[in-house]
C-alpha positions in Angstrom: 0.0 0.0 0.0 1.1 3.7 -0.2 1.6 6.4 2.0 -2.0 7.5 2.3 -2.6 10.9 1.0 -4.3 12.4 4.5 -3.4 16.1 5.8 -3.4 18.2 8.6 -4.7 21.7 8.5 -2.9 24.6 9.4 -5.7 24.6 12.5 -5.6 21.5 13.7 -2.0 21.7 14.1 -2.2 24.8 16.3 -5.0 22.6 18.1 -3.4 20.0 18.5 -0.3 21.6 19.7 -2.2 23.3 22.5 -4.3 20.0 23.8 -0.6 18.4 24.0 1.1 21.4 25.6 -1.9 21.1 28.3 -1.1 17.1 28.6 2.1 16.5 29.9 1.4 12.9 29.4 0.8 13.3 25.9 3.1 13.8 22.5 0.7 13.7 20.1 -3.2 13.0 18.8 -4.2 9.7 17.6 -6.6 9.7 14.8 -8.6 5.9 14.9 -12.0 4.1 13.0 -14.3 2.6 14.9 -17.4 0.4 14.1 -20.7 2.3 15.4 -22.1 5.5 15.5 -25.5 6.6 13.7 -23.9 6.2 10.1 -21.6 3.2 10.6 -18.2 4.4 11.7 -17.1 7.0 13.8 -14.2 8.8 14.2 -12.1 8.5 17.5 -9.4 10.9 18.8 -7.4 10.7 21.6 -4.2 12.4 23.2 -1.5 9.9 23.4 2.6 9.3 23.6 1.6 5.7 22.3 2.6 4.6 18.9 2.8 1.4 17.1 5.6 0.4 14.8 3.0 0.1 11.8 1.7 3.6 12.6 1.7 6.1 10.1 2.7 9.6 11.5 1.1 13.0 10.1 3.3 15.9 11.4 2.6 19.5 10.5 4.1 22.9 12.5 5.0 21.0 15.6 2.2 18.7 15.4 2.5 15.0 15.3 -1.0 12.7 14.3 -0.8 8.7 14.5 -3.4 6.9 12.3 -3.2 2.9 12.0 -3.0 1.1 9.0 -6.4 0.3 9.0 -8.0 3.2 9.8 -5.8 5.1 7.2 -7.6 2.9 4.7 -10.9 4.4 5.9 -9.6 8.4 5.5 -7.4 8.3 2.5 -7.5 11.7 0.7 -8.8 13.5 4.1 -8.0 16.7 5.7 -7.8 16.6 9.5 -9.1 20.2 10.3 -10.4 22.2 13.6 -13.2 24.5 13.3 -14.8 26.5 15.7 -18.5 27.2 15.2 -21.7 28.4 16.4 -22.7 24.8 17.5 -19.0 24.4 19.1 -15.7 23.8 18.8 -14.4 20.4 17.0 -12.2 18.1 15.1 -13.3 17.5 11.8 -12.5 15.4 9.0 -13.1 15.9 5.0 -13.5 12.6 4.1 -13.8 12.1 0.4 -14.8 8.6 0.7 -17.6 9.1 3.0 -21.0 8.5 1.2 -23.2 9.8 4.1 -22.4 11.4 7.6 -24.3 12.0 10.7 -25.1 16.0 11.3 -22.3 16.0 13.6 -19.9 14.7 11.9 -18.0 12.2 13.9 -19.6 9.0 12.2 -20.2 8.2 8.3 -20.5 5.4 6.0 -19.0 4.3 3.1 
């Protein structure tokens, strides 16, 4: 397989940098796939310092995001992003293979 194409936004870097700086247990976010949600899958973060030797590493202004193998499959040709709106602050991903999503975005299907 190759490197999946997934990227960080300027954002979520600053984000993420912030959440870590705040953690002094954590070095970086972990980007996962889960079965469930309203749509299917969902989308799972968490701060960790944990990373697996298959892990592929998204770095980006100081920021470092882990995504498993599998889980990379599911967000190929995403953009990680942070948004702050009306309805709250959040982690958000543009995921071009997503065929429907819930209204708050954290689960989809394909």
């Amino acid at each position: 397989m190759s490197e999946p194409s997934i990227t960080l936004s300027e954002r979520a870097a600053k984000r993420i940098n912030e959440l870590v700086s705040e953690d002094a247990a954590a070095s970086l976010f972990r980007v996962s796939v889960e079965g469930g949600g309203c749509s299917g899958f969902q989308y799972h973060f968490e701060l960790t310092s944990d990373t697996a030797p298959d892990d592929i590493l998204i770095k980006r202004d100081g920021a470092t995001v882990a995504i498993d193998p599998v889980s990379a499959d599911f967000v190929q040709g995403s953009e990680i992003d942070f948004v702050d709106e009306l309805i709250g602050a959040h982690f958000k991903i543009t995921n071009p293979n997503a065929t429907a999503s819930c209204g708050c975005g954290t689960s989809f299907s394909i």
